[in-house]
C-alpha positions in Angstrom: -77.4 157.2 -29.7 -76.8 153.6 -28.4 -74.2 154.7 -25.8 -73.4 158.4 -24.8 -70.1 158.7 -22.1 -69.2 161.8 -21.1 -66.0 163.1 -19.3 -64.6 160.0 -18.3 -61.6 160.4 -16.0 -59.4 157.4 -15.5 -55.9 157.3 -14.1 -53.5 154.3 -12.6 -51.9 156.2 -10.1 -49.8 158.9 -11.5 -50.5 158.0 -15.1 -53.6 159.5 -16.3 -55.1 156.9 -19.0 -58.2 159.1 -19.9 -58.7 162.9 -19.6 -62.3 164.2 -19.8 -63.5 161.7 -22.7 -66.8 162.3 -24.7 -67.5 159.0 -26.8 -70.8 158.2 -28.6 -72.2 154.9 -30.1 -74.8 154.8 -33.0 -76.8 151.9 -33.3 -76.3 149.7 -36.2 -72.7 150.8 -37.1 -69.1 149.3 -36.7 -67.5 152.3 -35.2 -63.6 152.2 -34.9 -61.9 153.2 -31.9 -57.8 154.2 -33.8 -55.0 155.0 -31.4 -51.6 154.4 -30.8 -50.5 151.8 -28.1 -51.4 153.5 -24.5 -53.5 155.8 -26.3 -56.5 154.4 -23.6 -58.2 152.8 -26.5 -59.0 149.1 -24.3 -59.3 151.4 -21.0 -62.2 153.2 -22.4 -64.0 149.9 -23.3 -63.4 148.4 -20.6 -64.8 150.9 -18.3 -68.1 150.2 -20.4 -68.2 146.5 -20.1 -67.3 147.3 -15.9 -63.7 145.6 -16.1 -62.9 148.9 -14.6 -64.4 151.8 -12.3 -64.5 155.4 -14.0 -63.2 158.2 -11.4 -65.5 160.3 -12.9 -68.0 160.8 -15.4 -71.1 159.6 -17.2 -72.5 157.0 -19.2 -76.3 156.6 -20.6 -77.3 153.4 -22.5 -80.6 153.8 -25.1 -80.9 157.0 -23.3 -81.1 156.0 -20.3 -78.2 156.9 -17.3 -76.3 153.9 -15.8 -73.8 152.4 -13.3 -72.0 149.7 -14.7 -70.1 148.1 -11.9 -69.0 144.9 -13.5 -69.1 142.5 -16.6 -72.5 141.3 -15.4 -73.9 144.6 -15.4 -72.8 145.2 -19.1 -73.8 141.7 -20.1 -77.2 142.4 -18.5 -77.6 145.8 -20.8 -76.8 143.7 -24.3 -73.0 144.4 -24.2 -70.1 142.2 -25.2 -66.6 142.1 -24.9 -64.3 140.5 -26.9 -60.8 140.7 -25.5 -57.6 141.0 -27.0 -56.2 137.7 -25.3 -58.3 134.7 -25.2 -60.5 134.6 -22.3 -62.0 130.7 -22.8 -61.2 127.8 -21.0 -59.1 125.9 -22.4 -59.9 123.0 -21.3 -64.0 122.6 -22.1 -65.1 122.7 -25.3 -66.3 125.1 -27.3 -70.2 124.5 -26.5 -69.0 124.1 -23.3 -67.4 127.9 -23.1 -70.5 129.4 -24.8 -73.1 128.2 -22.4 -70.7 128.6 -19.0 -72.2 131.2 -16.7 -75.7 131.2 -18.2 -76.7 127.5 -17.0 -78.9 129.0 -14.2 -80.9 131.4 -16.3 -83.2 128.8 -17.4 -85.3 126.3 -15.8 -85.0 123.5 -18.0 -81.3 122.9 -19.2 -80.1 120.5 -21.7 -76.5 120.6 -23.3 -77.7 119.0 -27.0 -80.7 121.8 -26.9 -78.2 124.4 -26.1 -76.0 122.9 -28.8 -78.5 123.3 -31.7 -79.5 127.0 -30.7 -75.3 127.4 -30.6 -75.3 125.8 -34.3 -78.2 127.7 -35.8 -76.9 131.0 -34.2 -73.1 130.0 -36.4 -75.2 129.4 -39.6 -77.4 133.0 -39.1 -74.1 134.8 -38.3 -71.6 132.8 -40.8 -69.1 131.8 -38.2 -68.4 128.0 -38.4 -66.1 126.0 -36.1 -65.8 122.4 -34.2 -68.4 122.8 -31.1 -67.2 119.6 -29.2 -63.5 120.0 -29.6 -61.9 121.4 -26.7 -60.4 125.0 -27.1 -56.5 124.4 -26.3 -56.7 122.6 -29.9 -58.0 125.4 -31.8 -56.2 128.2 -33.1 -56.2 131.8 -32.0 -59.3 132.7 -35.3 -61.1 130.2 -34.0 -61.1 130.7 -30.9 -62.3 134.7 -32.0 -65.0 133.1 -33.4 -66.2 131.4 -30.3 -66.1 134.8 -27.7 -68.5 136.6 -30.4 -71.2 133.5 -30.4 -70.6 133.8 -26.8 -71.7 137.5 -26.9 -74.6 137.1 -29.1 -75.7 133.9 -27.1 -75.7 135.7 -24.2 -77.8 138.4 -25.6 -75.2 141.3 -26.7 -76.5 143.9 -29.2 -73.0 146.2 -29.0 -70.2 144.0 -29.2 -66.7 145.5 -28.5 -63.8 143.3 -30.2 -60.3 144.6 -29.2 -57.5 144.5 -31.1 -59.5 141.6 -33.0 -56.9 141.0 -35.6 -54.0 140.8 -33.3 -53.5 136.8 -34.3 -55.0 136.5 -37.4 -53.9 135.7 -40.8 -54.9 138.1 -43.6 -57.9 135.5 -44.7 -58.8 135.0 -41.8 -59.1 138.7 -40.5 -61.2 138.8 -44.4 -63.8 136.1 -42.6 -64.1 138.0 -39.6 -65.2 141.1 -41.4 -67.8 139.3 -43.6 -69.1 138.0 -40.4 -69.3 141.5 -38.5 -71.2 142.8 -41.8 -73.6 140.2 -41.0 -73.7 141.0 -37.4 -74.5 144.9 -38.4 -77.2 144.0 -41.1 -79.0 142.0 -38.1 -79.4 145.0 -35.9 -76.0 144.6 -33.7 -74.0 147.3 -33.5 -69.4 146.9 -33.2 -66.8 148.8 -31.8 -64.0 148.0 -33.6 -60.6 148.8 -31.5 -57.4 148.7 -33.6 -54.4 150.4 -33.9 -54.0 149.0 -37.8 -55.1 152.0 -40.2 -55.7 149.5 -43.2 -58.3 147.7 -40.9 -60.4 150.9 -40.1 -60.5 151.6 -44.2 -61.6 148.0 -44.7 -64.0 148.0 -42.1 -65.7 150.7 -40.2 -68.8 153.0 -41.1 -67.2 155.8 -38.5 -63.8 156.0 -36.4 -62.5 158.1 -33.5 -59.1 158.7 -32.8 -58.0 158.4 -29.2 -54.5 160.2 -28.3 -52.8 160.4 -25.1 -56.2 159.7 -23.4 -58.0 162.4 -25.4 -60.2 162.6 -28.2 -58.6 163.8 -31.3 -60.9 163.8 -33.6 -64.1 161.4 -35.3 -63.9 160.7 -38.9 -67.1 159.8 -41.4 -66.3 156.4 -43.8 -66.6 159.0 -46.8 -63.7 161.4 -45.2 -61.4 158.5 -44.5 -57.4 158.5 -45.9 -54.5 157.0 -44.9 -52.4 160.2 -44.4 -55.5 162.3 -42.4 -55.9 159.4 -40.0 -51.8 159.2 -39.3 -51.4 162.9 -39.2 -54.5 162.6 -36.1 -52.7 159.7 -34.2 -49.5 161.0 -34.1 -49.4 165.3 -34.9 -46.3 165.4 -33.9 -44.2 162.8 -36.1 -44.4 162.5 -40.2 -45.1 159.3 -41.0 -44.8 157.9 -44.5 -47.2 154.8 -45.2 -47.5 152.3 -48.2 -50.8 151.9 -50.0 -51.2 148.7 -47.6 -51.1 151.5 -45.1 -47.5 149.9 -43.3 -44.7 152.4 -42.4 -42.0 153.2 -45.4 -38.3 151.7 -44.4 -35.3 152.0 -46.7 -34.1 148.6 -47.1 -30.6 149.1 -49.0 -28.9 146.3 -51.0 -28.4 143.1 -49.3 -24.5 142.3 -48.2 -24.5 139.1 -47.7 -21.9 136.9 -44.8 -19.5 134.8 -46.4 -20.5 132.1 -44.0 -23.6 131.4 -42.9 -24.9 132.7 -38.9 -27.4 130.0 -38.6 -27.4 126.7 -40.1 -30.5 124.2 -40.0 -29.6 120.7 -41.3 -32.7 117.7 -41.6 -34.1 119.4 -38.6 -36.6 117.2 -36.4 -38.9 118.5 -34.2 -42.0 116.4 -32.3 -44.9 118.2 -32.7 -46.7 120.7 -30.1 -50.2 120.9 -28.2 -51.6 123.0 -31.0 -49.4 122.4 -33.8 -47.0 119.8 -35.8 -44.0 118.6 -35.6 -40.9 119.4 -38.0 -39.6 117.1 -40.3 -36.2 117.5 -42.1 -35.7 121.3 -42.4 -32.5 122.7 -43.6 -32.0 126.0 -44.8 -28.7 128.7 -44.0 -29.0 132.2 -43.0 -26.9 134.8 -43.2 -25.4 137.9 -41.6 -26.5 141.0 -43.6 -30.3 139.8 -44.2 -33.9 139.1 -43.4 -35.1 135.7 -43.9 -38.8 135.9 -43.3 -40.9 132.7 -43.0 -44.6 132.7 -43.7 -47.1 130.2 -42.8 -50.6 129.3 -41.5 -50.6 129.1 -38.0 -50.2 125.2 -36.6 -48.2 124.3 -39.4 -44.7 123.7 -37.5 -43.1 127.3 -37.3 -44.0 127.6 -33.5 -42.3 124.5 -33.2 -38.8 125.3 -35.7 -38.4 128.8 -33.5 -38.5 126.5 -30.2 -36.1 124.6 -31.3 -33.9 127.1 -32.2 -34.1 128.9 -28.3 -34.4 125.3 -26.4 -31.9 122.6 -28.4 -32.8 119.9 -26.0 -36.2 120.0 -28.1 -34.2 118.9 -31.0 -34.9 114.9 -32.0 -33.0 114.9 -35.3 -30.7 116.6 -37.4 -28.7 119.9 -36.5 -28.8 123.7 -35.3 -25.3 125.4 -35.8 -24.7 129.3 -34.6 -21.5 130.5 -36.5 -20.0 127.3 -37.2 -20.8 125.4 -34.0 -24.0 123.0 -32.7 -26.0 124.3 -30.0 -27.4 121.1 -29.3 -27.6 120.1 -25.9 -27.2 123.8 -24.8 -29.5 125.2 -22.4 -31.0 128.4 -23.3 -29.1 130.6 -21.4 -26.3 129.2 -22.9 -27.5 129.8 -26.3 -28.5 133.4 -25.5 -24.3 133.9 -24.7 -23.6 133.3 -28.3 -25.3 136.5 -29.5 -28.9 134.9 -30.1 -31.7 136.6 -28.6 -36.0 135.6 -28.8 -38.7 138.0 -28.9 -41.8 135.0 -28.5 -45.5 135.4 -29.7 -47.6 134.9 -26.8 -45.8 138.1 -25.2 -48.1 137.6 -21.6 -48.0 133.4 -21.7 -44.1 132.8 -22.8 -42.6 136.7 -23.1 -42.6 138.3 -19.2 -42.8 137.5 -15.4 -46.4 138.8 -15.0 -45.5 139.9 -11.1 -42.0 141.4 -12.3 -41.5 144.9 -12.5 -40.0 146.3 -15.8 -36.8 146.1 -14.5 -36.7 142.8 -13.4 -38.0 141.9 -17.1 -35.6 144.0 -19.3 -32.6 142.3 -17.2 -34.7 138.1 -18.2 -32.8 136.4 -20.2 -29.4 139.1 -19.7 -29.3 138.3 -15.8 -26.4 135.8 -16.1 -24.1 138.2 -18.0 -21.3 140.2 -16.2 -22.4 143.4 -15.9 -25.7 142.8 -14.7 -23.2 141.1 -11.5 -22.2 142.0 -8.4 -18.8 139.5 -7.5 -20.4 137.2 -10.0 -23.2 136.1 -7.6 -25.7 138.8 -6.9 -27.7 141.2 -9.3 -26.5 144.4 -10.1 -29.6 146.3 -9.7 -28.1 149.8 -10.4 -27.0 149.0 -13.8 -30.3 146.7 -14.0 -32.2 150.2 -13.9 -29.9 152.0 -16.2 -30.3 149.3 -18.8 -34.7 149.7 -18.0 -34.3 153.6 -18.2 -32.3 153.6 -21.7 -35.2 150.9 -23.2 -37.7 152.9 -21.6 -36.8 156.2 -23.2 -35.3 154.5 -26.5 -38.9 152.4 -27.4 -40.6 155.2 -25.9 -43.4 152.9 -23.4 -45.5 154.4 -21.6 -44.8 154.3 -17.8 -44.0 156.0 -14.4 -40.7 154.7 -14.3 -38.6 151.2 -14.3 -40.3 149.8 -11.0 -43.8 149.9 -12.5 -45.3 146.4 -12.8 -44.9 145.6 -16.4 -48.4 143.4 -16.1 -50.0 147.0 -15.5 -48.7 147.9 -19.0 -51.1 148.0 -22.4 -50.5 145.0 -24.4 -48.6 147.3 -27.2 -46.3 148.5 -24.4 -45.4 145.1 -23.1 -44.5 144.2 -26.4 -41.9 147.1 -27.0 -40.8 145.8 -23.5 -40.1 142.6 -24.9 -38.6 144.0 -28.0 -35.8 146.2 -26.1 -34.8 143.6 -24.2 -33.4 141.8 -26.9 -30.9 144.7 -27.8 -30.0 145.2 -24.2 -26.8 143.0 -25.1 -25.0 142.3 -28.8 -27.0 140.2 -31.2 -25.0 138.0 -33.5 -28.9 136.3 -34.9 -32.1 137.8 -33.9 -34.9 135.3 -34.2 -38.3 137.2 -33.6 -42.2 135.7 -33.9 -44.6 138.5 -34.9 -42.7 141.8 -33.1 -45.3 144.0 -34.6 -48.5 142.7 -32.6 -50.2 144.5 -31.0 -48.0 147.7 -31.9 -49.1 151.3 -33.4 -47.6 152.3 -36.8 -45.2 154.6 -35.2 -43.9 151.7 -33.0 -43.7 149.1 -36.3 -41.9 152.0 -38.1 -39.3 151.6 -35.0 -39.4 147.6 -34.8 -39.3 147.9 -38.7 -36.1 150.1 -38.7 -34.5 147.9 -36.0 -34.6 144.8 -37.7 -33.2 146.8 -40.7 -30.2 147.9 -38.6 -29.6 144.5 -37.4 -29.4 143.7 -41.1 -27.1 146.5 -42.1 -24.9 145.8 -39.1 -24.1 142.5 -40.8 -25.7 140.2 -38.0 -28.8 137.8 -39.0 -32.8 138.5 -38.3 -34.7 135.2 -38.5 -38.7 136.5 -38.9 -41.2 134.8 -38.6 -44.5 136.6 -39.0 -48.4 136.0 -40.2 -48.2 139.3 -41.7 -47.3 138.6 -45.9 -47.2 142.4 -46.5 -44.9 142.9 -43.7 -42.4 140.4 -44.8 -42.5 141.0 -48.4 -41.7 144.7 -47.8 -38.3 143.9 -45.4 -37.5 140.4 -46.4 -34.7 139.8 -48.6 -36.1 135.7 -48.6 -38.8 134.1 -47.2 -38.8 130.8 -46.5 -42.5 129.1 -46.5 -43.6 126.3 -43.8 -46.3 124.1 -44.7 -47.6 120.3 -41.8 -43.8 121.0 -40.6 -42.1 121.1 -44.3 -40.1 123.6 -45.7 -41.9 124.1 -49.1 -39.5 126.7 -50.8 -37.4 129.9 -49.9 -38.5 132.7 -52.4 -35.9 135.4 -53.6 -36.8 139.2 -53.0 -37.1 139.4 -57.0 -40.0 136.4 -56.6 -42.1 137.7 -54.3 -46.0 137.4 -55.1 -47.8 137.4 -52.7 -50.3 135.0 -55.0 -47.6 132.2 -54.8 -46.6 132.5 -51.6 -50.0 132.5 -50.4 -50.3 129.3 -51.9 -47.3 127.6 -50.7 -48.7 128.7 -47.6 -51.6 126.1 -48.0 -49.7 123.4 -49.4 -50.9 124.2 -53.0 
């Protein structure tokens, strides 16, 4: 074995985020780590690469006992860590990130010698990307692709990646997997952490399912299925998947608004840091369905959904809710008309990192009435009544509505996130990739409540990288391509062939 831990006890306070946990590593294999979110999946890898202290426990590496007490210590036995959020700078380019922290290991130093040993490592390990551009210009896949030649350059033979996939395209999660193949046929053994089933078919040679900070179970590539690894995360629940290995939703006939919720009329954008701009979009959408809009990342969406939440980014054309322009509204102001924002970057643009749960369930409600006291002061009370019922109704993972929501796993900030927007009535709910980061159970719930949001007659505006996702709830999807709107497919269109092409412009 590569790496042996045994009994590892971890808890954060009250909450206990591993229980006694054997886990074992073969060399050479990419060995999937499968559990729902807070199922201690990135707390068990990170008490291997020395982000965090075991309270008890043991670890041996080639055989051989070890105290890892920090990322230095892990880096110095050959393991990597790719995390789940981007941990470059983004302000030095990409050579620039790789070499960082390893100038003083060698006497003579030269940035165009390290450059060529960066560009031959790409070639070996199929990984291409810009090496002088700086990182804030690059999307998320590329930026993947620079934290693994980071590993390898800095000598990693087990590379962790978590949640790898969590902003990636389809095609782009298809590179990343020839390039891990590569990575295992040259002697360097994966841990794979995902909570996407369809990922661990695709990809791993072995997978063990965590659960409530316990091992459930380790499966063999040849005894794999869809249905065995779903009835190991969750026993309690019955689950019905798709052969893409999503959660099944009824999605009854579409009943249609007379009138449109939202209308979009020669809508102008300028473009962002990392994307473009948008240039005369006009589409309607109505109460009673699911306009999904596909596109590679960069190609204006980021920038259409901005506009939509902040109208003072709005250089040309229109955004009406229900009839009336929201330009020149602030975004509280639009939030008081029944539209509510559930963001992408969840951390970066989606919560007050030193709030409590409380305080973030209430962001974005905390001008409305009830949440009052004589118009002037939060309500606090009915703040924590309003946490407790999104606490209990998403089902996160926490002590109680005072725990700092930073402390959270990633998949339960993002239910957080998610809540909130039904804390009040929604009119038009415009949402950017809710299912990130999220278990299958928790995208059968965000699945069902854009569905009911549907069904209620209100509006869901849904942006998302995932095609299978939309295709299944969709009832159009509208396609973005260098900030154009290049066509709105009917439900009775959908292939996923020509989408995928309009995607690219083709």
């Amino acid at each position: 074995m590569l790496v042996e831990m045994k009994k590892i006890r971890k808890a954060f306070g009250e909450v206990v985020a591993l229980n006694d946990v054997d886990f074992s590593i073969e060399k050479g294999r990419i060995h999937g780590l499968l559990g729902e979110n807070g199922a201690g999946k990135t707390t068990l890898m990170n008490i291997l690469y020395g982000y965090y202290q075991m309270d008890r426990g043991e670890i041996t590496f080639e055989g051989q006992p070890v105290r890892i007490h920090s990322p230095q210590d892990a880096i110095r036995l050959g393991i990597g860590m790719v995390h789940q959020l981007s941990t470059l700078v983004p302000e030095f380019t990409a050579v620039e990130n790789i070499i960082l922290g390893t100038e003083g290991q060698k006497l003579s130093f030269s940035i165009g010698g390290q450059r060529q040993s960066i560009q031959k490592l790409c070639e070996e390990i199929g990984l291409s990307f810009p090496l002088q551009v700086k990182v804030r210009e690059l999307p998320a896949g590329i930026k993947q692709k620079i934290e693994i030649i980071r590993a390898l350059y800095r000598g990693a033979r087990l590379i962790i990646l978590d949640e790898p996939t969590t902003f990636l395209v389809e095609s782009e999660f298809e590179q990343l997997l020839k390039s891990v193949k590569k990575l295992i046929d040259q002697g360097i053994t994966v841990i794979f952490i995902t909570h996407k089933i369809r990922e661990v078919l695709k990809s791993c040679d072995i997978v063990t399912v965590l659960r409530k900070g316990n091992i459930e179970g380790q499966i063999d590539r040849t005894e794999m299925d869809r249905e065995k690894l779903v009835k190991m995360m969750f026993i309690e629940k019955d689950i019905k998947v798709t052969e893409s290995a999503l959660p099944r939703v009824q999605l009854p006939p579409c009943t249609r608004s007379e009138s449109p919720v939202l209308s979009v009329r020669d809508l102008a954008v300028e473009a962002g840091e990392k994307g473009v701009g948008v240039n005369k979009v006009s589409f309607d959408l109505y109460g009673g369905e699911i306009l999904g809009v596909a596109s590679v990342s960069g190609n204006g969406v980021k920038e259409l959904v901005g506009a939509l939440i902040h109208p003072s980014r709005v250089k040309g054309g229109d955004v009406r809710v229900k009839g009336e322009s929201i330009r020149g509204l602030s975004t509280l102001e639009v939030f008081a008309r029944g539209v509510f924002f559930t963001p992408e970057e969840r951390v970066q643009e989606g919560i007050l990192t030193e709030g409590t749960i409380k305080e973030n369930v209430i962001l974005g409600h905390h001008g409305e009435k009830r949440f009052l006291r004589h118009n002037l002061f939060i309500n606090w009370e009915e703040a924590a009544k309003a946490t407790r019922k999104t606490i209990d109704e998403y089902r996160v993972y926490t002590p109680g509505e005072d725990f700092l929501i930073k402390r959270l796993s990633g998949g339960n900030i993002q239910k957080v996130i998610i809540g909130r927007a039904f804390v009040g009535p929604i009119c038009l709910l415009v949402t950017h990739n809710p299912t990130i980061g999220l278990d299958i159970s928790s995208v059968e719930f965000i699945f069902q409540k854009l569905v009911d949001v549907r069904n209620h007659g209100d509006a869901v505006l849904w942006v998302n990288d995932d095609l299978d996702e939309l295709m299944m709830l969709s009832d159009r999807i509208a396609v973005m391509h260098k900030g154009e709107l290049k066509g709105i497919f009917q439900r009775d269109q959908f292939d996923k062939y020509q989408i995928g092409l309009a995607m690219i412009g083709a």
